[in-house]
C-alpha positions in Angstrom: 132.9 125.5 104.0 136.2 127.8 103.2 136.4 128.4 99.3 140.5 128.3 100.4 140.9 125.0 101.6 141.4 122.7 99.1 142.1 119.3 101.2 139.2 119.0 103.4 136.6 116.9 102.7 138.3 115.5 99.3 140.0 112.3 98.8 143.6 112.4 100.5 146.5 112.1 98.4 149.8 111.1 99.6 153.0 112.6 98.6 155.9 111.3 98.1 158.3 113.9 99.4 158.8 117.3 101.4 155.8 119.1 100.1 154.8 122.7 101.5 152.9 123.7 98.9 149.9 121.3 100.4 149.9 123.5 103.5 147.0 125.4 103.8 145.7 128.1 106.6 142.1 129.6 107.6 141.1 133.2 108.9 141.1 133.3 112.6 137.8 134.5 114.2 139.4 135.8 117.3 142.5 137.5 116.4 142.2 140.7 118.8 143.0 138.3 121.4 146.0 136.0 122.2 145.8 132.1 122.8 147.5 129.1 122.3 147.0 126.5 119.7 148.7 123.4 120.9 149.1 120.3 117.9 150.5 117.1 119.3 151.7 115.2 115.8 153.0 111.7 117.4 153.3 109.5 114.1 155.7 111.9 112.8 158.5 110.0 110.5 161.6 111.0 108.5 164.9 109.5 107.0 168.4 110.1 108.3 170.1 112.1 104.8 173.5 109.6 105.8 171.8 106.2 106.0 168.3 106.2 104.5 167.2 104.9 108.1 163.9 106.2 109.2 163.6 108.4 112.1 160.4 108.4 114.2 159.4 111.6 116.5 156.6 113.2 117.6 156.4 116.8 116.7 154.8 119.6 119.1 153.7 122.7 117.1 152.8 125.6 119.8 151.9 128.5 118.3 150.4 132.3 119.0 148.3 133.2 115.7 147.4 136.1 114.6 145.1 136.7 111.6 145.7 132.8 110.4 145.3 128.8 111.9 146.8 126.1 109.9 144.3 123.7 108.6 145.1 120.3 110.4 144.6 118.4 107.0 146.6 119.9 105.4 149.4 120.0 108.5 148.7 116.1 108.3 149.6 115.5 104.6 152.6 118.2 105.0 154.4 116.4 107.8 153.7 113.0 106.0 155.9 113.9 103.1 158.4 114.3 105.6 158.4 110.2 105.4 160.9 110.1 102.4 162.4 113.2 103.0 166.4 113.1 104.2 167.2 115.4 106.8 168.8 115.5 110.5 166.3 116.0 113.3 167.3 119.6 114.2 166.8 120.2 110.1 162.9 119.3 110.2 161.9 121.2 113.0 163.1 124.3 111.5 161.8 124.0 108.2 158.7 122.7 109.8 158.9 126.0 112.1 159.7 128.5 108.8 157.3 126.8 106.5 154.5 127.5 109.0 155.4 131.3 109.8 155.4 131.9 106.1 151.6 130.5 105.8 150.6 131.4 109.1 152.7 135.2 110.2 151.9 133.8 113.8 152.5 136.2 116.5 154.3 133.1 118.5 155.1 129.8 117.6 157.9 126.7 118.7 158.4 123.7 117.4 159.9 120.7 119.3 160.9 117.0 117.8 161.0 114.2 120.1 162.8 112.0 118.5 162.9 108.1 119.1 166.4 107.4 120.7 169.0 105.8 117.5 172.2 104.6 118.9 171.4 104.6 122.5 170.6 108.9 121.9 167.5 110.9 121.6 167.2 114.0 120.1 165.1 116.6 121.0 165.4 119.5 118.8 163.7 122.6 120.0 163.3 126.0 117.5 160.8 129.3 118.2 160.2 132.5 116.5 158.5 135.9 117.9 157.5 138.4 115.5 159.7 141.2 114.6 159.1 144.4 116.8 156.7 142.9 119.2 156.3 141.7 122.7 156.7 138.4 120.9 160.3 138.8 120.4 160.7 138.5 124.6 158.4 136.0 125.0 160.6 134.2 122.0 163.9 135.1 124.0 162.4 133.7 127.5 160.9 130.5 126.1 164.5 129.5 124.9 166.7 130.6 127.7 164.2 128.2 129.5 165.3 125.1 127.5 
């Protein structure tokens, strides 16, 4: 097992609130080539910063990597302290987006919230990133002038 990863295969502890420190990433065994990594996170749950209402979503993380993956334990307990966390929808999928590109450098990635409709309105927040001075940055500028 990874000397680096200190959540999997230990007894899960919840936090209480926004916590990116419990993110943790892996080498990547095939970085000279590109592929997608697709995480479909449907229990996904935060609380409006007005009201204190929760807000339910499921959160799409697509990314490019390069020489890291996220640890999906670890993605697990860091969305989950999301679930006391006040913030608007569009709020959480960026920091969601810019927490993972600081432990992950991925060549690509986009986060999208889908967002249980409140008030008769869903919300479907949409953010993506393509590392500086690459062919990323296109693909980046394409994928959003698609939404």
């Amino acid at each position: 097992m990874n000397d680096e990863l200190k959540q999997l295969g230990k007894t899960t502890v919840y936090r209480s609130d926004y916590a990116p420190e419990v993110l943790e990433a892996f080498a990547n065994k095939h970085p000279e080539h590109d592929y997608w990594v697709h995480l479909d996170c449907p229990e996904f749950t935060s609380l409006c910063p007005i009201t204190g209402q929760p807000d339910f979503a499921t959160i799409l993380i697509d990314y490019i990597p390069d020489a890291k993956l996220v640890e999906s334990k670890s993605l697990k307990l860091y969305l989950f302290s999301f679930r006391n966390h006040g913030a608007f929808h569009e709020d959480c999928v960026n920091i969601i987006m810019k927490d993972l590109i600081s432990l992950l450098a991925p060549k690509y990635i986009e986060v999208t919230g889908l967002f249980n409709p409140r008030g008769g309105i869903s919300i479907h927040p949409f953010s993506n990133y393509g590392a500086p001075n690459t062919k990323y940055v296109a693909l980046a500028e394409r994928r959003l002038a698609l939404r």
